[in-house]
C-alpha positions in Angstrom: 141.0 -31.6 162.5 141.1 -30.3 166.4 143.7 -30.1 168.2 144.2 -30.2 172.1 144.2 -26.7 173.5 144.3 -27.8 177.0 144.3 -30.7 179.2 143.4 -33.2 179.5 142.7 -33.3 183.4 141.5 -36.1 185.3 138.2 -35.4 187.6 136.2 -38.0 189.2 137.5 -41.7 189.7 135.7 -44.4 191.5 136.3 -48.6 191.2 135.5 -48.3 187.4 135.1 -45.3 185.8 136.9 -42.3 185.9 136.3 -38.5 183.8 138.6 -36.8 181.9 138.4 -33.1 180.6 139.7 -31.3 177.8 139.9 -28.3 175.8 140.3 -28.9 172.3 140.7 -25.9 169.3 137.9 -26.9 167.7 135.1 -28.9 167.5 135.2 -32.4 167.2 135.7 -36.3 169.0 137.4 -36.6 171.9 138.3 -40.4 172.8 140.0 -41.5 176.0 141.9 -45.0 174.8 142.9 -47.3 177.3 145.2 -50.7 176.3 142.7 -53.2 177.6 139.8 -51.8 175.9 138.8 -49.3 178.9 138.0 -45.8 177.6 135.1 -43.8 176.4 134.2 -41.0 173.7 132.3 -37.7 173.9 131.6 -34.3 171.4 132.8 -31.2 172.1 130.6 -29.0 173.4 131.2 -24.9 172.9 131.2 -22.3 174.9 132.5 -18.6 173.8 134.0 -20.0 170.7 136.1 -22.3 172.6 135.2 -26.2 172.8 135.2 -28.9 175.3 134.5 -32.4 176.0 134.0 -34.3 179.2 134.8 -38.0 178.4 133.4 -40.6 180.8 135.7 -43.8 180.8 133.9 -46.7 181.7 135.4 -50.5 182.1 137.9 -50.1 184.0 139.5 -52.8 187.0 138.9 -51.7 190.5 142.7 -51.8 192.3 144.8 -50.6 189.0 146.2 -48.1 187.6 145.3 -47.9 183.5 147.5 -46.1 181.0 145.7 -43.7 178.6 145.2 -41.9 175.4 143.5 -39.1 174.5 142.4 -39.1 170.4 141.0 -36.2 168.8 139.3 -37.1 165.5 141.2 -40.3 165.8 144.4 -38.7 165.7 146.4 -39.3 169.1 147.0 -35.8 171.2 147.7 -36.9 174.1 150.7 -38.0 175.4 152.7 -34.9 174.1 155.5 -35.8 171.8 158.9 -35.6 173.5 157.9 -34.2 176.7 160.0 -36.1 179.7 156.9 -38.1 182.0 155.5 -40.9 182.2 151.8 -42.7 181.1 149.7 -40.3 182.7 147.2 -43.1 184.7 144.0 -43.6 186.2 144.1 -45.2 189.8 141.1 -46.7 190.8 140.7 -47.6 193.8 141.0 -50.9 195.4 137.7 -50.9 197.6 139.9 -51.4 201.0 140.1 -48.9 203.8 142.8 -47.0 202.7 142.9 -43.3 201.3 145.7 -40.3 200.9 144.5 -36.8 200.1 146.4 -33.8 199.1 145.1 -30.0 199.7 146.2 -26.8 199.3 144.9 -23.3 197.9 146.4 -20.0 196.6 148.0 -20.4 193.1 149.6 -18.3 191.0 150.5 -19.6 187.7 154.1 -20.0 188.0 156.6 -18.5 185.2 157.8 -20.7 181.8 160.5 -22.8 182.5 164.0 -21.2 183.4 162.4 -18.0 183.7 163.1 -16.5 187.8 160.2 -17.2 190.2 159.0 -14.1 192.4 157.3 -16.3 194.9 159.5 -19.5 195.5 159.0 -23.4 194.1 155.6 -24.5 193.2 154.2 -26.6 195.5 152.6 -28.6 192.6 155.3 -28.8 190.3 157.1 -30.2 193.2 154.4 -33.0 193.4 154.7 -33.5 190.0 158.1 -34.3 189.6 158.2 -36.4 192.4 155.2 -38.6 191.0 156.9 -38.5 188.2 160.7 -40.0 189.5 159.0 -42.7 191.0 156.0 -43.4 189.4 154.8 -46.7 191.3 155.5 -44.8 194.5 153.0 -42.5 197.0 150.5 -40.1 195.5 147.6 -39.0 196.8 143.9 -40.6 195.5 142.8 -37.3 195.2 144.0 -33.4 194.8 142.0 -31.2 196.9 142.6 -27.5 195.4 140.4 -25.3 197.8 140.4 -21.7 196.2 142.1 -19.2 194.1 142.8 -21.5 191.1 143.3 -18.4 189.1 143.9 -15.0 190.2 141.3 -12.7 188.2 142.1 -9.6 189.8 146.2 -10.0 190.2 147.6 -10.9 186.9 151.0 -12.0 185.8 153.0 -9.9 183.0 152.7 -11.8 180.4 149.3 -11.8 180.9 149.2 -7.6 181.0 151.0 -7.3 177.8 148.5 -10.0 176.5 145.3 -7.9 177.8 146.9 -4.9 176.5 146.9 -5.9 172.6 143.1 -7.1 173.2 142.1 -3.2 175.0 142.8 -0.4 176.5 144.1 -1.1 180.4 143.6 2.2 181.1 139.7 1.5 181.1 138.4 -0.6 184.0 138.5 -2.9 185.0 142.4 -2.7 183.5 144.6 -5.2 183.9 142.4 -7.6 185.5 140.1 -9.7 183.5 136.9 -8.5 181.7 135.2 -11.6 179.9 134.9 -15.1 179.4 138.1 -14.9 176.7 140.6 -13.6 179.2 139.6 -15.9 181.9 140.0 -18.8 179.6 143.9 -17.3 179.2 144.6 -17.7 183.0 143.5 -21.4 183.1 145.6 -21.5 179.8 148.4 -19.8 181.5 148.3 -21.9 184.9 147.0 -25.5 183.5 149.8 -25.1 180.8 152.5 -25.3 182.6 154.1 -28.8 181.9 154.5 -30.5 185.2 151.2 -29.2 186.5 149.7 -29.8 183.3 150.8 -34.1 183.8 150.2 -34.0 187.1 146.6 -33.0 186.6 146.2 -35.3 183.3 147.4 -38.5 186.1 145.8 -37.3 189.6 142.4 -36.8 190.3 141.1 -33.4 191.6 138.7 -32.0 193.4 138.2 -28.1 193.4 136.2 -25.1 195.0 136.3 -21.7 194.1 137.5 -18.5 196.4 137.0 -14.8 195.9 140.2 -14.1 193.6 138.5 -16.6 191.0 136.4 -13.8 190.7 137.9 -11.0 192.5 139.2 -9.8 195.9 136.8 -9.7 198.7 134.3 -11.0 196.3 130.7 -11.0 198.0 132.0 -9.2 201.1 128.8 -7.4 202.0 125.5 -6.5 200.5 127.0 -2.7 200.1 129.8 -4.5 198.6 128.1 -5.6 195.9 125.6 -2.6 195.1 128.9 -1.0 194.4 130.2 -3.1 191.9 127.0 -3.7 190.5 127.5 0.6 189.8 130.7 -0.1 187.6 130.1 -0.6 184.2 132.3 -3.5 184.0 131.2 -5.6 186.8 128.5 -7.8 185.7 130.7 -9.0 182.4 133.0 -9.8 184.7 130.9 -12.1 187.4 129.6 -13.8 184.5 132.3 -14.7 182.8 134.1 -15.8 186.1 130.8 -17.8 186.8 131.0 -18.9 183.7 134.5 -20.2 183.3 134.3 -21.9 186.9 131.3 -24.1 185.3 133.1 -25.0 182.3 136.8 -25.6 184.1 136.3 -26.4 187.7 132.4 -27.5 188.6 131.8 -29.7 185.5 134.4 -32.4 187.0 133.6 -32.2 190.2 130.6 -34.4 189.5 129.8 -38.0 189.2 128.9 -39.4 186.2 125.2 -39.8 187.2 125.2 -36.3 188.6 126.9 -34.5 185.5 124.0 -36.7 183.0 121.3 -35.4 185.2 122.3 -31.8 185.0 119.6 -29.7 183.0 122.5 -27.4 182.7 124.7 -29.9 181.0 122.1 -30.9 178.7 121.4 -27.8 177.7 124.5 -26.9 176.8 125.1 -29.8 174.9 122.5 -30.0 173.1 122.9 -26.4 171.2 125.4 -25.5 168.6 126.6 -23.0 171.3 126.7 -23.5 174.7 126.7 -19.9 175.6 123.4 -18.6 176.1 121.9 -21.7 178.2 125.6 -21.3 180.2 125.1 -17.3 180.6 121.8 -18.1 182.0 123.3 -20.4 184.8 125.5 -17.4 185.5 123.2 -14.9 185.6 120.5 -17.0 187.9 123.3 -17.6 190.7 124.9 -14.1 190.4 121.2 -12.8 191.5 120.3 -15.0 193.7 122.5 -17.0 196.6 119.9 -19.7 196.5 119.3 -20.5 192.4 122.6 -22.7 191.9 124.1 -25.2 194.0 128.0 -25.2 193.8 128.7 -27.4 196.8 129.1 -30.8 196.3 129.9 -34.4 198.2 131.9 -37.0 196.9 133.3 -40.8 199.2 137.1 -41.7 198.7 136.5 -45.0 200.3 135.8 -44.7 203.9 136.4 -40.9 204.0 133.7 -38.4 203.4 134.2 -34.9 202.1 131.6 -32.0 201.9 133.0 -29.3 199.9 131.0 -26.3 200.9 131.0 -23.2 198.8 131.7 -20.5 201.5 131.5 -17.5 198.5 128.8 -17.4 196.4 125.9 -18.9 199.4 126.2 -16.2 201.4 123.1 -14.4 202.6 124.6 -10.8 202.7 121.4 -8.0 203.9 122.5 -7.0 207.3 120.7 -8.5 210.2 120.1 -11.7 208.3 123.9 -12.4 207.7 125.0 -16.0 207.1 127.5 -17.9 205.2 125.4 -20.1 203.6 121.7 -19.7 202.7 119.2 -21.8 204.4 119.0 -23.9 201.9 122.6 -24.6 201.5 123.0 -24.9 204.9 120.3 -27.6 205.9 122.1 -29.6 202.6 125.3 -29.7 204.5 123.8 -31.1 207.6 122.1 -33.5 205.1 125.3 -34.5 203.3 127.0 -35.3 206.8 124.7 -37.3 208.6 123.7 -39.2 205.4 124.8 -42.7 205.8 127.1 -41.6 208.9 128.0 -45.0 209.7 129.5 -45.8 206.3 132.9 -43.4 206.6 135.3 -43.1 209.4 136.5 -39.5 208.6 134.2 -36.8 207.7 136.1 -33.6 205.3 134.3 -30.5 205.2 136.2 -28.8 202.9 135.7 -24.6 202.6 137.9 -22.4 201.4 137.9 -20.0 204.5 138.8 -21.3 207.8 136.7 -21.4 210.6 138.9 -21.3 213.2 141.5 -18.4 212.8 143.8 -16.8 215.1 141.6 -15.7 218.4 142.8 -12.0 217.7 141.6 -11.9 213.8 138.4 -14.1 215.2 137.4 -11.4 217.6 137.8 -8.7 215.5 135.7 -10.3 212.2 133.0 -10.3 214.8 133.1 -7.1 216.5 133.0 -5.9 212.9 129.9 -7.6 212.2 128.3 -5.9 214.8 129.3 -2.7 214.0 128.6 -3.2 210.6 125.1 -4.4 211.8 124.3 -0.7 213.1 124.0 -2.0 216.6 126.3 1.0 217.4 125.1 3.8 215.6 125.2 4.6 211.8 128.9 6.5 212.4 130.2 3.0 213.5 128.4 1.0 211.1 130.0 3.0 207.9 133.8 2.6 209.4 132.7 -1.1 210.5 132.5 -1.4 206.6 135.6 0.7 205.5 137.4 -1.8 207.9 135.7 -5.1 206.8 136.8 -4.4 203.0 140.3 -3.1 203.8 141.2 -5.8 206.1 139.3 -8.6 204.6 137.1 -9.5 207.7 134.5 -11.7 205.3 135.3 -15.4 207.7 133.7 -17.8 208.6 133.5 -15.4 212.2 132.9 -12.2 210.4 129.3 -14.4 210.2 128.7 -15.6 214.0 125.5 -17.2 213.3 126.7 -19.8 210.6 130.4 -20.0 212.4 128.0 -21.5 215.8 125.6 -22.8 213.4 128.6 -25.1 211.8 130.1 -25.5 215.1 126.8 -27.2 216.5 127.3 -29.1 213.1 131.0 -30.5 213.8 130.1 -31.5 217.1 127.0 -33.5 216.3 128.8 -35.2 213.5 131.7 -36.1 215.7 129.2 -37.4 218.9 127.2 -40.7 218.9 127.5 -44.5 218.3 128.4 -44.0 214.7 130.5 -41.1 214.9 133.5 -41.0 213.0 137.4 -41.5 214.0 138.2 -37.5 212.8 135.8 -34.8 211.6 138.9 -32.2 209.6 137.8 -28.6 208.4 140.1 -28.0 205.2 140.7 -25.0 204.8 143.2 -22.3 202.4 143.0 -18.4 201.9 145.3 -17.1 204.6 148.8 -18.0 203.1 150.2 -19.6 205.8 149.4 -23.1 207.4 148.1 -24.4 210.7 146.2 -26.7 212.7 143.5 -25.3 215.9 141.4 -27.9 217.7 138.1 -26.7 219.1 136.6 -27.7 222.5 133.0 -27.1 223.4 131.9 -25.6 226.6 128.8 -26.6 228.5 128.6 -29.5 226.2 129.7 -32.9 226.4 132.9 -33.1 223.9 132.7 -35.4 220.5 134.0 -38.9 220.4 135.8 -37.7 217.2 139.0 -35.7 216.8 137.6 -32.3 215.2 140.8 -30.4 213.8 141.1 -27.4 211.9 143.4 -27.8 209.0 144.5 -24.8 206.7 147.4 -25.0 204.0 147.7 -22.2 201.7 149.2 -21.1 199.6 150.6 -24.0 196.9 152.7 -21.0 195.0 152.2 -17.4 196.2 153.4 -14.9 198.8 153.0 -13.3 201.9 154.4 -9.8 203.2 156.9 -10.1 206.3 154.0 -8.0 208.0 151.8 -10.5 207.5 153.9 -13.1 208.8 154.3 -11.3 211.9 150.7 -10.4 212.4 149.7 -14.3 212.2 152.3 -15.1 214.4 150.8 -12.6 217.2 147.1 -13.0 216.1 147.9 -16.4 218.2 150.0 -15.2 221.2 148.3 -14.2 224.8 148.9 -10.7 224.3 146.7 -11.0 220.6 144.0 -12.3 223.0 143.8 -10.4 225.5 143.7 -7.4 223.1 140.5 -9.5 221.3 138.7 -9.7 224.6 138.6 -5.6 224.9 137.1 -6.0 220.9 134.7 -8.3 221.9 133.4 -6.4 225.2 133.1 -2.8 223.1 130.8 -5.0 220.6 129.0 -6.3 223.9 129.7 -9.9 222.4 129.8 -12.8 224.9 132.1 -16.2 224.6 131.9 -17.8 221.5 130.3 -21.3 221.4 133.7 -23.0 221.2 137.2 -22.6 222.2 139.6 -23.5 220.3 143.4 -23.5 220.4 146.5 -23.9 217.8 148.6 -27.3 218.0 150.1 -27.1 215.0 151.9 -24.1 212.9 151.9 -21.3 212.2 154.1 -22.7 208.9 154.6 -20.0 205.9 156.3 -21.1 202.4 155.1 -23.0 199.7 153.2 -25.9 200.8 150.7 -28.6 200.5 149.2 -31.0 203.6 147.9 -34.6 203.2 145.9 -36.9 205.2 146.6 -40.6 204.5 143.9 -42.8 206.4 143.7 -46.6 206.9 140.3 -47.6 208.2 140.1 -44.9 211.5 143.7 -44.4 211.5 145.0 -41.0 210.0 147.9 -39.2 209.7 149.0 -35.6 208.7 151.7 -34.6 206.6 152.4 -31.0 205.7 155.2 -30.5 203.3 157.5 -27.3 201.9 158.5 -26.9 198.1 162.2 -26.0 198.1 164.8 -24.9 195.6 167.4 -27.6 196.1 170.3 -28.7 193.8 168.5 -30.9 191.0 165.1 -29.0 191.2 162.5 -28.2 193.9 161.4 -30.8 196.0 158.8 -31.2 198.7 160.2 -31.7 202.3 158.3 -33.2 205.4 158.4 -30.5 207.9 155.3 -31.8 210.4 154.1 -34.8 210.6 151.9 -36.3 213.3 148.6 -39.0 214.0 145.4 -37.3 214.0 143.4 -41.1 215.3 144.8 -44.2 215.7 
């Protein structure tokens, strides 16, 4: 008989069903029970040797939140013997005009219990346990996690010692991951840990991936990635983290109606092993920007969100630079003005900001020129040694998709149907802030547009780095970006934009609670305090009233 390996998680809720995920340790039946006949039952599927199941629960109440079971071969698995929460639960929503969601990116798996932690309280565990004290109290519809889930390329020690009885870490790519196996360790690692692992199993996410899913500075350039594509290491690698990002992350992202309808899903279903029509998948998007779709859209109620994958779109051949592909791009203006009048807030969630400090801003561009050869070949190969070592791979480090989704935020936020807020959520940068743009030459949106970034949930940030945020926003910083931009021969870019909020470094999640075209924002530290972390308020503040 299987056991549970992992999970479960709950994905995707609406006013009746809901999906749950697991990983089980063997092949088998995995059955969601509910106590008023609610639930729903699904075969593993395998992949690598391990096996999953994504159960759809159907019959549920609009307005309630439902206790469940998860049976494995009709033996019960889930809730954990012993273990100190309460019911995990599936919330559906109550069809009013209310919504509250959580986001945050950037985390590392934090150490087994009573062990020291290097980088502070975990944001989530800090969730967890407060869900947990007070389980009929506030908690957010929906987790947002917008990058980094795992960190591929910066393992934890247990981990190292674990790679090292598996191979020989003085052979690239050493103690980072190689294959599909060691990746499905880090989501055991991080997803295991018990707070996180209930507070997953009772609030919905959402999630995205950023480069250290894969690895740092992943998809920087199109010299980038001829260089990797030299090591002999590399392409086990991107497939594996492609892979693993299908099977743990994308897969519940989806609707019902969408996950039944994907060739993929039924493909891998349908086989004994899952691998081959999986490595396919992999294969087809790691060659080709435009072959898989990973962005997705999904309505909490009155509140849109377009999650936009800001990594693996990217047209990279110099001179035709963008973020996204064509494609992918003409999809988001799709997704936004699709219904416009049915939501009064627009998300566009991507894991890099769009508006960074003016300073960092300037420079990503000026880089892109250089890079570009518009100065010579000299300055076009240190443009490149400076966009790896100082990660300039933003939204602005690609000018024509940062205007071309400017031009976007401004359209959505302008007309008779426009929406109280339009909210960039972003992570990556390990501290927090909030910058609202303003358009020259242009009349200005009836919306609010804000830029909100929140990372990380549990990581770190040198001192140096702290320091160089701080000035990347100060006078001085942009003063010294103008003299950038006029060696580059750039003009103004098509918006302003200016910091109200932050910047705020620690462990940290935001969350944006709306009632019909009301909203407000709440961003919150994780603290060591006596009894335990907790999260503390330290901004909050109405985006629309």
């Amino acid at each position: 008989m299987a056991g549970l390996r992992l999970g479960p998680l709950l994905r995707y809720v609406d006013g009746s069903s809901a999906t749950v995920w697991a990983e089980t340790d063997g092949p088998g039946t995995v059955e969601v029970r509910c106590p008023d006949g609610a639930g729903g039952t699904s075969g593993t599927f395998q992949v690598c040797g391990h096996h999953y199941a994504l159960v759809r629960v159907t019959g549920l109440t609009p307005g309630t939140a439902t206790p469940y079971e998860v049976h494995v071969d009709g033996e019960r698995v889930w809730p954990l013997a012993r273990e100190p929460f309460p019911p995990s639960v599936i919330r559906t929503p109550a069809g009013d005009d209310r919504a509250r969601i959580s986001f945050g990116s950037c985390r590392w798996a934090s150490p087994p219990t009573g062990e020291p932690d290097p980088v502070g309280p975990d944001a989530l565990d800090a969730l967890a346990k407060r869900i947990a004290a007070d389980p009929e109290g506030e908690r957010p519809d929906v987790l947002l996690l917008l990058g980094d889930q795992v960190y591929a390329d910066e393992t934890s020690d247990a981990t190292k010692e674990w790679l090292s009885a598996r191979r020989d870490l003085s052979e690239p790519p050493g103690s980072q991951v190689a294959d599909y196996e060691e990746y499905t360790h880090l989501y055991y690692e991080s997803w295991l840990d018990p707070q996180v692992r209930w507070l997953l199993s009772t609030v919905p996410t959402c999630m995205i991936f950023d480069d250290h899913d894969v690895i740092d500075d992943w998809n920087t350039s199109a010299s980038w990635v001829e260089d990797m594509r030299a090591t002999s290491w590399w392409r086990e690698r991107v497939l594996s983290g492609l892979m693993s990002y299908w099977v743990y992350q994308h897969l519940g992202n989806l609707s019902p109606a969408d996950v039944e309808a994907d060739p993929v899903y039924a493909a891998v279903r349908d086989t004994s092993d899952g691998t081959g029509a999986l490595r396919d998948l992999a294969a087809r998007a790691e060659a080709d920007a435009t072959a898989v779709r990973w962005s997705y859209r999904r309505d909490f109620g009155r509140v849109r969100l377009v999650m936009v994958d800001s990594r693996a779109a990217r047209v990279l051949e110099e001179g035709r630079r963008s973020m996204l592909d064509r494609e992918e791009a003409d999809w988001l203006r799709a997704e936004v003005f699709d219904d416009r009048g049915s939501y009064d807030h627009l998300l566009v969630g991507t894991s890099l900001p769009w508006l960074l400090p003016h300073l960092v801003h300037d420079v990503e561009e000026w880089s892109s020129v250089l890079c570009r050869g518009d100065k010579g070949p000299r300055w076009a190969r240190l443009g490149e040694k400076l966009r790896r070592a100082a990660d300039l791979e933003h939204w602005s480090a690609f000018p024509d998709s940062f205007a071309e989704l400017a031009e976007v935020l401004a359209d959505a936020g302008s007309g008779p149907d426009a929406p109280a807020t339009v909210c960039v959520l972003s992570g990556d940068v390990h501290h927090a802030y909030v910058a609202e743009p303003s358009w020259p030459g242009r009349a200005e949106p009836e919306a609010r547009v804000v830029q909100l970034t929140c990372s990380p949930v549990h990581n770190s940030i040198p001192a140096s780095m702290r320091v160089g945020f701080r000035f990347g926003w100060s006078s001085a910083a942009r003063s010294l970006g103008r003299a950038f931009r006029r060696h580059g021969g750039l003009g103004q870019p098509p918006v302003g934009w200016r910091r109200t909020g932050g910047p705020w470094f620690g462990n940290q999640l935001m969350t944006l609670a709306t009632r019909g075209r009301s909203s407000v924002l709440r961003l919150e530290h994780a603290r060591e305090e006596r009894g335990g972390v907790r999260l503390r308020r330290v901004m909050e503040r109405h985006l629309s009233s």
